[in-house]
C-alpha positions as CSV (number, residue, x, y, z in Angstrom):
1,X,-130.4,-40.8,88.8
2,X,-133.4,-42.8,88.3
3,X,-135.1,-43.8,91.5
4,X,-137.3,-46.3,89.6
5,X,-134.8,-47.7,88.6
6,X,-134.7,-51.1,90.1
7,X,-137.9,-51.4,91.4
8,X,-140.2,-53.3,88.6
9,X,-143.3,-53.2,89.9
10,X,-143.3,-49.3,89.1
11,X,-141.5,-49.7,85.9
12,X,-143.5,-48.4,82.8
13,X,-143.5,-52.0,81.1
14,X,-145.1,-53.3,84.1
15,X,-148.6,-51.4,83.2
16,X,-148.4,-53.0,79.6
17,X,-150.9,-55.7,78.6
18,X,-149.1,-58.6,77.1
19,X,-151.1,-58.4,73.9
20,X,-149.7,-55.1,74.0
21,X,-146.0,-56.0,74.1
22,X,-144.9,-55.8,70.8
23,X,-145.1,-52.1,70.8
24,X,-142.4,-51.8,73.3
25,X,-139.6,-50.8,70.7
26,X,-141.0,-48.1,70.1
27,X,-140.5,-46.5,73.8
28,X,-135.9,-47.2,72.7
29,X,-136.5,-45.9,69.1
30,X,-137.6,-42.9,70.5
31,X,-135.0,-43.2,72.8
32,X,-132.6,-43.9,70.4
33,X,-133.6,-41.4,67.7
34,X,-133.5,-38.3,70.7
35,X,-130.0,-39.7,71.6
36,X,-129.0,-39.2,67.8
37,X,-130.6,-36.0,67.1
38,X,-128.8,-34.3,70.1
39,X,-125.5,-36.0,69.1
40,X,-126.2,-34.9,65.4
41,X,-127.1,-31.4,66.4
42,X,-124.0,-31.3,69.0
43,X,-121.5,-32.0,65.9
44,X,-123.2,-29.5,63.9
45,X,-122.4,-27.1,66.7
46,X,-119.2,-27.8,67.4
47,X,-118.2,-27.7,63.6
48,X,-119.3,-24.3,63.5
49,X,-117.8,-23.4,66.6
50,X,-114.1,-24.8,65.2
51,X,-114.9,-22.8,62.3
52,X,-115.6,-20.0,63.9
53,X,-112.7,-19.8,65.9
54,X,-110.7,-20.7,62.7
55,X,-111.7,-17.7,61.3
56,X,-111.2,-15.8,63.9
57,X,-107.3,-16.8,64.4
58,X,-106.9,-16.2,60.5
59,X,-108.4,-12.6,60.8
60,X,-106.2,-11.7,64.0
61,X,-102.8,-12.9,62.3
62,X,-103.8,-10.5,59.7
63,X,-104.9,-7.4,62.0
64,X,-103.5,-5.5,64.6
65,X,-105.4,-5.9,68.2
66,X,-107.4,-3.0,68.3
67,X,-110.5,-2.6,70.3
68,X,-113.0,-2.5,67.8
69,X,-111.6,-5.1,65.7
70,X,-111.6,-7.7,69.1
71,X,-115.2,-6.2,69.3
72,X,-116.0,-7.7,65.7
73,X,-114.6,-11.0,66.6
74,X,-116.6,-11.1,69.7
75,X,-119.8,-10.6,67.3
76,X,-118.5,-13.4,65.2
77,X,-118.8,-15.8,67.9
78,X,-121.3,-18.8,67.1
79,X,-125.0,-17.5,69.3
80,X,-127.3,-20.1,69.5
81,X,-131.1,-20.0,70.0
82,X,-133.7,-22.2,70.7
83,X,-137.3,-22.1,70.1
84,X,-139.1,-24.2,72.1
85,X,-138.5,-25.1,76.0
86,X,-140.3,-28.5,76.5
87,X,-138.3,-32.1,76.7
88,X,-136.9,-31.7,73.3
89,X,-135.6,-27.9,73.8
90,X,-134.7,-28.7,77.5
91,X,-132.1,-31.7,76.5
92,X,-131.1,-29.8,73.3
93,X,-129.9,-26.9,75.9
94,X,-128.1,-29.7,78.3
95,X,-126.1,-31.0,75.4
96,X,-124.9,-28.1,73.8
97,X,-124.2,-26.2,77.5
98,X,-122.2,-29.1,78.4
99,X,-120.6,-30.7,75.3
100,X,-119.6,-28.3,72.5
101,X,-120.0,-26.3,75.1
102,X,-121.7,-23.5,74.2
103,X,-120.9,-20.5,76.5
104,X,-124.5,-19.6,78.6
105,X,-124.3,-16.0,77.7
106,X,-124.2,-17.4,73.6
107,X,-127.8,-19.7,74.1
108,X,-130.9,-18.2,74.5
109,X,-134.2,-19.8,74.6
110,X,-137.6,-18.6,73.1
111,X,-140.7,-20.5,74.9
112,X,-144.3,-19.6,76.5
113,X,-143.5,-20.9,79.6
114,X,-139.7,-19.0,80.3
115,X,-140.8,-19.8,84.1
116,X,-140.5,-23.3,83.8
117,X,-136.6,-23.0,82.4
118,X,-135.4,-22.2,86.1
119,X,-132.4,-24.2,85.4
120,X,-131.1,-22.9,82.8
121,X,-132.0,-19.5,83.9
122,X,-129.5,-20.1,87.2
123,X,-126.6,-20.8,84.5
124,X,-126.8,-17.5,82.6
125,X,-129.2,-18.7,80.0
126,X,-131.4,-15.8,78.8
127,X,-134.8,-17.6,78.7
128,X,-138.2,-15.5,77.4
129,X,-141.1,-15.4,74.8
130,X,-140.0,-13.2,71.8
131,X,-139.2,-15.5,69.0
132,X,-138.1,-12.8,66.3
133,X,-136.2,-11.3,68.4
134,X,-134.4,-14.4,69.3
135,X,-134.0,-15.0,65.4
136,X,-132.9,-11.3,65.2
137,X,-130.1,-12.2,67.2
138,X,-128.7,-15.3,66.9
139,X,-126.8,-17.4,63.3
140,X,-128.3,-20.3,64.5
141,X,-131.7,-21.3,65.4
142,X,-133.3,-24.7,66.9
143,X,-137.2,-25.2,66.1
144,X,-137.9,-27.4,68.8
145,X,-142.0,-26.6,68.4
146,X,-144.6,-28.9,67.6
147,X,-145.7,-29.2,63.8
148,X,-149.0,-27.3,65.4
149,X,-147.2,-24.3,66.3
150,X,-144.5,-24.0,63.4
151,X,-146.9,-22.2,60.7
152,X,-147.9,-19.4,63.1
153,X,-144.1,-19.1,64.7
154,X,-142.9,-18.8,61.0
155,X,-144.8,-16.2,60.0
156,X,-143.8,-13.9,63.0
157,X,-140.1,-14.7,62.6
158,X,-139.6,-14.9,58.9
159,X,-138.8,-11.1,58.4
160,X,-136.1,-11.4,61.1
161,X,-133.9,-13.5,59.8
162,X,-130.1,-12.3,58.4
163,X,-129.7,-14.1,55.6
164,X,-126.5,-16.1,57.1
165,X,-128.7,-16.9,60.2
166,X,-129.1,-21.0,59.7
167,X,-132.4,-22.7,60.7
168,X,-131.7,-25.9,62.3
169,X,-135.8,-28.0,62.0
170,X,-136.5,-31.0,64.6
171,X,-139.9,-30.8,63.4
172,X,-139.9,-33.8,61.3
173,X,-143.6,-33.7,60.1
174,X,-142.7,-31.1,57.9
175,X,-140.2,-31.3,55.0
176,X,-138.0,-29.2,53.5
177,X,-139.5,-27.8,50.6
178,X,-142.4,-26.5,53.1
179,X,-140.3,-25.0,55.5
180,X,-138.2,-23.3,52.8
181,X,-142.4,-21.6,51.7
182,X,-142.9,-20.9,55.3
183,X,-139.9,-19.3,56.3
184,X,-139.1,-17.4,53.1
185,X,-134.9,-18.6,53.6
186,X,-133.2,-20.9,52.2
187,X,-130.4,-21.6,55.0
188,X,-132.3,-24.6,56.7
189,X,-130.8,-27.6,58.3
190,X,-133.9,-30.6,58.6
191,X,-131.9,-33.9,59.5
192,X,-133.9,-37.2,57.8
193,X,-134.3,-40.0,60.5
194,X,-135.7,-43.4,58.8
195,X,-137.3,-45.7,61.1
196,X,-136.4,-49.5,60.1
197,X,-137.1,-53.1,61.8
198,X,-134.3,-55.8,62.2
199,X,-131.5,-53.4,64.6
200,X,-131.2,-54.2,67.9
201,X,-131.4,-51.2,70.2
202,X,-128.4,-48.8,71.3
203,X,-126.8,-50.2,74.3
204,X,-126.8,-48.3,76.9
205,X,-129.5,-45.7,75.5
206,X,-131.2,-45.6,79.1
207,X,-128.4,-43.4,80.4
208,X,-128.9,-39.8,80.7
209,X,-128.2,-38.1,76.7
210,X,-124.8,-36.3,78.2
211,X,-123.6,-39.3,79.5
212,X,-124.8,-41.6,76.5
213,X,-123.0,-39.2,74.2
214,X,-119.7,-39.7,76.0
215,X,-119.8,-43.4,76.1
216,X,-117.5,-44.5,72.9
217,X,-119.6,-47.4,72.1
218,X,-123.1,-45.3,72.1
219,X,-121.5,-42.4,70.4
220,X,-120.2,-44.5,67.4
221,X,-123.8,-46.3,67.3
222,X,-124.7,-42.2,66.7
223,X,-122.4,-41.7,63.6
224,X,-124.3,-40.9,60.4
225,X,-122.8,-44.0,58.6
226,X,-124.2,-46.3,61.3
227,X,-128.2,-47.8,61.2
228,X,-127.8,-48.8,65.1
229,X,-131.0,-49.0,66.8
230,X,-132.7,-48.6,63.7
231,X,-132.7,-45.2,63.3
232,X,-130.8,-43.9,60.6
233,X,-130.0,-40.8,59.1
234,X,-129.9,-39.6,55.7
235,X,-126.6,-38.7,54.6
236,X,-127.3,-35.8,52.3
237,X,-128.0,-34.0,56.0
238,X,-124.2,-33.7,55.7
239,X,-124.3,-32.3,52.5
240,X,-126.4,-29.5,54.0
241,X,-123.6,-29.3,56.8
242,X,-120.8,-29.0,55.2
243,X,-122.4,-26.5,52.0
244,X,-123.5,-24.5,55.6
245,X,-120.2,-24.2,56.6
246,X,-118.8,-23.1,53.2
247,X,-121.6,-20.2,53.7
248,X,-120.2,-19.5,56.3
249,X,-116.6,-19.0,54.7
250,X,-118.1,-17.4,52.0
251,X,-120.4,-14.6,54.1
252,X,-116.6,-13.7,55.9
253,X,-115.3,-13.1,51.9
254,X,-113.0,-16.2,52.2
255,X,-111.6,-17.2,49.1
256,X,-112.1,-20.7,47.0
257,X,-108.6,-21.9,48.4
258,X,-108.8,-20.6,51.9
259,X,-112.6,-21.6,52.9
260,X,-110.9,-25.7,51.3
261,X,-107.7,-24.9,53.8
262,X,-110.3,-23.9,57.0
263,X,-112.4,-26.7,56.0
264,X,-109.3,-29.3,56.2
265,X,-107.9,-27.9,59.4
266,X,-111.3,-29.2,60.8
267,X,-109.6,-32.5,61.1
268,X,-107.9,-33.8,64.0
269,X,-104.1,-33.7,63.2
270,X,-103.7,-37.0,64.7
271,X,-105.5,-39.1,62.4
272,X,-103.8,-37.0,59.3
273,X,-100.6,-38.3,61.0
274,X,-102.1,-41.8,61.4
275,X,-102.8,-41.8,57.8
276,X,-99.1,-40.6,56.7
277,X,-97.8,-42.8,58.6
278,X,-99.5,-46.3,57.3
279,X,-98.8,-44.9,54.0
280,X,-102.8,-44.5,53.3
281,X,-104.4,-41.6,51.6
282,X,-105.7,-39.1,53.8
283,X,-108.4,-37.4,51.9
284,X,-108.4,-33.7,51.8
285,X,-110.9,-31.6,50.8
286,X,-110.9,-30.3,47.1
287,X,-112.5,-28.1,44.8
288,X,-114.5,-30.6,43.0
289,X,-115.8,-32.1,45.9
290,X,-118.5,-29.5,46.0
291,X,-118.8,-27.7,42.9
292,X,-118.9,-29.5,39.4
293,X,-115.8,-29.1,37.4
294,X,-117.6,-26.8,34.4
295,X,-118.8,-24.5,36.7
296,X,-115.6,-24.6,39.1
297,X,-113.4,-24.2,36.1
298,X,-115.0,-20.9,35.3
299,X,-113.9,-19.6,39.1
300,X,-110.9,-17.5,39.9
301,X,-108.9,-19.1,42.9
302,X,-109.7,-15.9,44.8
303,X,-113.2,-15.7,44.3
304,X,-115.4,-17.1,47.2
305,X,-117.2,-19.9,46.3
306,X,-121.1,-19.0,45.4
307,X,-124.0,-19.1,48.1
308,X,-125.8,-22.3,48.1
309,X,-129.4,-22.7,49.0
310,X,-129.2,-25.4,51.8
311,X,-132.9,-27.2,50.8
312,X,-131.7,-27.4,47.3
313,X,-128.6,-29.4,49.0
314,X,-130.4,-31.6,50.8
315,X,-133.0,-32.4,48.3
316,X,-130.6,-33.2,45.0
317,X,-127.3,-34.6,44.2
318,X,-124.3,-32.7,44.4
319,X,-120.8,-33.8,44.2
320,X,-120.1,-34.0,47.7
321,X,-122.8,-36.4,48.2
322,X,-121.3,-38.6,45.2
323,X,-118.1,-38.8,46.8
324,X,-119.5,-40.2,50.1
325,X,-121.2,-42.5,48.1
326,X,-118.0,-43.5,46.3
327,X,-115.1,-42.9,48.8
328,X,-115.2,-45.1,51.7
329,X,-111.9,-43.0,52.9
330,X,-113.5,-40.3,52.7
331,X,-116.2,-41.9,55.1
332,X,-113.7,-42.7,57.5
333,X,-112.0,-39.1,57.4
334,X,-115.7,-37.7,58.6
335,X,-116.4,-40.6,61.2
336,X,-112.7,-39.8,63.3
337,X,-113.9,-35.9,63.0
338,X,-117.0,-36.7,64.2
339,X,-115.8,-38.6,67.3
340,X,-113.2,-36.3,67.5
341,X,-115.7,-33.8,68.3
342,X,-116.7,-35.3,71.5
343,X,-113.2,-35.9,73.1
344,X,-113.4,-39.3,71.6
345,X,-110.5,-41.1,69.3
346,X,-111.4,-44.3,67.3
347,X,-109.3,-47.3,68.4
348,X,-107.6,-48.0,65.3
349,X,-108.6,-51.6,64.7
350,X,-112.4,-49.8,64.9
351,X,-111.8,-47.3,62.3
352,X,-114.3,-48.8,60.0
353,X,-116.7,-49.9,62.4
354,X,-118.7,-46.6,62.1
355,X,-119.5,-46.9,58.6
356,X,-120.2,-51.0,58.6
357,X,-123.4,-51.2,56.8
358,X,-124.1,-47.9,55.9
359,X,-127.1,-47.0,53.9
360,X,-127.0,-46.1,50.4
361,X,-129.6,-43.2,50.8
């Protein structure tokens, strides 16, 4: 609750000089562009969680309940880490503890100051200062840092990765193919946010991040089709997210066909139905829609499918990024799972809404 709130003498515009004005957008882009990197990293999390659990239901089916075996799905459980504890690594914590959620005893935070994360510490959150052991433990990790601090905090952590450990980068001052030299790994996640004039801001962005995130009409503004409030994200960041999932298949020894089937059970049944049922094509993920047909030719059905270097990913064309380009349905089919993710179904007249003027990036 903001106790400002209504009284606008003490508001922060209030202190502005009229010639001064102009600037105010930026104060709700970077509102805006916080709201959308939470919401982005929130999907990304849940994904993996499904997936996760996926696996895990596949492996029990096919092994009797034994003790150590329910031991080595307990070590398969997504753990989370965070480096970094200031505003950034403090909302990052709410939304994940509270939305995917992430369980407290599977998020841990790394910061200089573990005395300042009282709250979290009163949920179960492990919070202290030992960044490669954090990366030691946890298969994913947050840089929440400042681009002053990242050099120094990648040289003490880059010998403690596993090599299925994924590095997640809010640090948008530096790019991929430097963080890929810093961190000697190639499983980084560094979402693209491009700043542009003419978009009116998110309604509703003053709310709190949780609560923004489960308003239907700010969460669709969120979807990485959508420019609203003039942030908008590069879509090859879900090429990185859905090659990092197929890592994930492939580090469990998952075959070709059954990392496509996990992949496809990701979607909410309900929209498959919708789609049988107005006779439309519900697109389903295929072979050829991330490898190219010479090489996938080559592959037996029951070989995994190969590692992939997540900066290459990002930084070059693949064929899952020309089908996003070129499928609209397939557009669609990502928007209701990523709404889906937060508790929330697309009315159907507003299936499309999501991707309305998305950018050809």
């Amino acid at each position: 609750m903001d106790m400002l709130e209504d009284l606008e003498s003490l508001q922060f515009e209030q202190g502005i000089q009229e010639e001064d004005r102009s600037w105010l957008y930026l104060q709700n882009r970077c509102r805006g562009l916080l709201i959308k990197g939470c919401a982005h990293a929130t999907f990304f999390c849940k994904l993996l969680c499904d997936l996760s659990q996926l696996l895990q239901e596949k492996q029990t089916s096919r092994h009797p309940s034994t003790e150590s075996f329910a031991s080595t799905l307990d070590d398969d459980e997504l753990k989370v880490g965070i480096i970094g504890g200031g505003h950034l690594g403090k909302q990052l914590a709410r939304v994940l503890l509270q939305l995917v959620p992430i369980p407290a005893e599977r998020l841990r935070i790394s910061t200089r100051r573990p005395e300042a994360l009282d709250e979290f510490q009163k949920l179960g959150v492990d919070c202290f200062y030992d960044n490669s052991y954090l990366v030691g433990w946890a298969n994913l990790v947050f840089l929440c840092c400042l681009p002053s601090q990242l050099p120094s905090i990648c040289t003490e952590i880059q010998s403690s990765f596993k090599k299925d450990c994924i590095v997640y980068s809010f640090v948008s001052a530096i790019p991929i193919p430097r963080l890929k030299n810093l961190l000697v790994h190639t499983s980084i996640l560094r979402p693209q946010y491009q700043c542009v004039e003419g978009f009116a801001n998110i309604e509703g962005a003053n709310k709190e991040i949780i609560a923004a995130l489960q308003d239907p009409v700010i969460l669709q503004a969120t979807c990485p089709f959508n420019p609203a409030g003039g942030v908008i994200l590069n879509i090859r960041w879900l090429d990185g997210v859905f090659y990092a999932a197929l890592n994930v298949c492939t580090a469990k020894a998952m075959s070709l066909l059954q990392a496509l089937q996990l992949l496809n059970e990701l979607f909410p049944s309900t929209h498959i139905k919708k789609c049988r049922k107005n006779g439309a094509p519900c697109p389903r993920f295929q072979l050829r829609d991330f490898l190219h047909g010479s090489y996938a030719q080559n592959l037996s059905p029951e070989s995994p499918f190969p590692w992939f270097d997540l900066t290459t990913v990002q930084l070059g064309e693949t064929p899952f990024s020309n089908n996003l380009r070129t499928r609209p349905g397939l557009q669609d089919h990502l928007t209701h799972l990523y709404c889906n993710s937060f508790g929330i179904a697309l009315p159907e007249e507003q299936q499309r809404v999501a991707c309305a003027g998305s950018p050809s990036q």
